[in-house]
N, C-alpha and C positions, 0 to 999 in steps of 0.2 A: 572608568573614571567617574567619579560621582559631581555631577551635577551641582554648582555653589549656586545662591540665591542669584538673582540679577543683579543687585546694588553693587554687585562686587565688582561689573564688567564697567559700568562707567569709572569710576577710580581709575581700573586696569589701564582703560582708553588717556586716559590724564595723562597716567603716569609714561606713556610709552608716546605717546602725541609729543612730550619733552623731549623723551629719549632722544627719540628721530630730528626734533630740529636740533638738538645737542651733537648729533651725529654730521648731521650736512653742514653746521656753522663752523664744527673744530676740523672739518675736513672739506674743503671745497673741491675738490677732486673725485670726492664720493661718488656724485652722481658719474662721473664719465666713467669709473673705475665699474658699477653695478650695469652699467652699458655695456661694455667692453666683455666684460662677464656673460652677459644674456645672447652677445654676437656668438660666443665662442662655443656657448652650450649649444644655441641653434648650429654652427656649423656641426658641431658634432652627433647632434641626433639625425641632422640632413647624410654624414656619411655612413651611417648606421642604418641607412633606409628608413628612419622613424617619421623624419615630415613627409608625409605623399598628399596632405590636406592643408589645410588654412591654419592659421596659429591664431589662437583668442588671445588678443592685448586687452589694452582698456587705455582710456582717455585720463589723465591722471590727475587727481583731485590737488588742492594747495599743501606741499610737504611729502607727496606720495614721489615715487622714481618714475622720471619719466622716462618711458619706453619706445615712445611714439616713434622715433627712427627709423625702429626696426622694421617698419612698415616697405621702404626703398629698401632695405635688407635682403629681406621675404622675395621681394618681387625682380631685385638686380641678380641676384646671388645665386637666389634657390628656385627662382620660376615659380613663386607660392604666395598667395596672398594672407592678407590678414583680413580678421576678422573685429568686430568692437562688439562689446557686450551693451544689449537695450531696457534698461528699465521702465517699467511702467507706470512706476511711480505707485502700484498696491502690491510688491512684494513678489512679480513675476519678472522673469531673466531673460531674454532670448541672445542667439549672436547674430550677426547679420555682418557680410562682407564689407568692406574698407573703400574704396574707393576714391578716384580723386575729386568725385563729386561733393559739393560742400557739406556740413556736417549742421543735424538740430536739436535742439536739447528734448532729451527725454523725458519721463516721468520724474526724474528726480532731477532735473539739472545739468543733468550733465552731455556734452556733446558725442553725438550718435549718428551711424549709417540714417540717411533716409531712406535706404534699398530696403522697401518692403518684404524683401524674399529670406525666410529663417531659414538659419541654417542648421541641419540637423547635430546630433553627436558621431556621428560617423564621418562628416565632413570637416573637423576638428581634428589635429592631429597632437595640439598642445594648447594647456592654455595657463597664460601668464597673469596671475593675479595680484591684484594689491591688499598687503594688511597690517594694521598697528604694530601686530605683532605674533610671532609663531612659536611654539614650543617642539622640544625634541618628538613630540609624539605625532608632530601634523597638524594637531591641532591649530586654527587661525582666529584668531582677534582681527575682527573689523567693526563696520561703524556700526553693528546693531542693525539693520536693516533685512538682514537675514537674507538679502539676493542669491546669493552664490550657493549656500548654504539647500535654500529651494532645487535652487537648481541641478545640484554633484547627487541631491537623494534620491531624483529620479531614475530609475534605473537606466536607460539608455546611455546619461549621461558616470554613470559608477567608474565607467572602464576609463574614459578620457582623460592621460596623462596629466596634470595642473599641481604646476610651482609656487609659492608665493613668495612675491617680490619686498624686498626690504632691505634696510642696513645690516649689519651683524649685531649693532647694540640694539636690535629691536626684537633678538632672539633669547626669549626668555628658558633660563636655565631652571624654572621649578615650570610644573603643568598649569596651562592656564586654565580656566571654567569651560567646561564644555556640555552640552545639553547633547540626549539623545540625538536630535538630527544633525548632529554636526559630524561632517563627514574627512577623517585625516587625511590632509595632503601628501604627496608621495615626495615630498622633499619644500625646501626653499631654495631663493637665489639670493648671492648675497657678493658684497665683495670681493668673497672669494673665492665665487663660486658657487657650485650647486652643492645642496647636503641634501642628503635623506633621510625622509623620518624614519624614527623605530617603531612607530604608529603600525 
């Protein structure tokens, strides 16, 4: 897929930033329906023997799905913790486990583990991301910050299963802009479910 200029991707972000509140306002049931969804994938990778490690969630930004539950999920259910992704505020990732210890904002703002202990890609068994928006191929839209992006090229982390989380109207039906380092997701989660790319 060839590469568009950048100007292209803020519009993109616009346009799909609408989308999604357009999605949660005409349906208020969204968000618990995109829950209900992400419980049932988890129970079913758990009887598949897939979760044997921690599941990367994330803290969720204003209009994003919030996942946060799944946290008592992981830990009631499956005997498995979660994980929250750490920025650093210049473009580097780490996970770091959940805990019920209180939470501090990161490099970018956003609330994070104070458990200094990083967790490797092998200690990962899935991980659940958020983004504007996704296309048939994997391909993810998010905010431009290129975190996640850093993070799926390094090789350790290539093999570690990751969904992105979103509505259904934030699944773009043509390819969005993608640059060499971007790395295609092996599916989205959505209301109705999980899909997989053809990426």
């Amino acid at each position: 897929m060839k590469a568009v200029d950048e100007t292209g991707k803020p519009a993109l972000r616009k346009i799909f930033r609408a989308r999604r509140h357009q999605a949660f306002t005409a349906a208020p049931t969204l968000q618990g329906r995109i829950l209900d969804q992400a419980r049932e994938e988890l129970r079913r990778r758990h009887q598949q023997g897939l979760l044997r490690h921690s599941v990367g969630l994330y803290w969720p930004m204003p209009g994003e799905v919030d996942l946060t539950a799944l946290r008592l999920d992981l830990m009631d259910e499956f005997g498995l913790s979660a994980a929250l992704p750490v920025a650093d505020g210049q473009g580097n990732l780490t996970y770091r486990h959940w805990t019920k210890a209180p939470l501090a904002r990161d490099g970018c703002g956003i609330p994070s583990p104070l458990d200094q202990t990083i967790l490797s890609a092998d200690q990962l068994s899935l991980l659940l991301v958020p983004a504007l928006a996704v296309d048939r191929m994997g391909i993810r839209l998010g905010y431009g910050g290129g975190y996640y992006d850093r993070l799926r090229c390094r090789e350790s982390w290539r093999d570690v299963p990751a969904l992105v989380v979103l509505p259904g109207a934030c699944v773009s039906l043509t390819p969005l802009p993608a640059d060499p380092w971007d790395r295609p997701f092996q599916g989205w989660l959505n209301e109705d479910g999980v899909q997989q790319s053809s990426g």
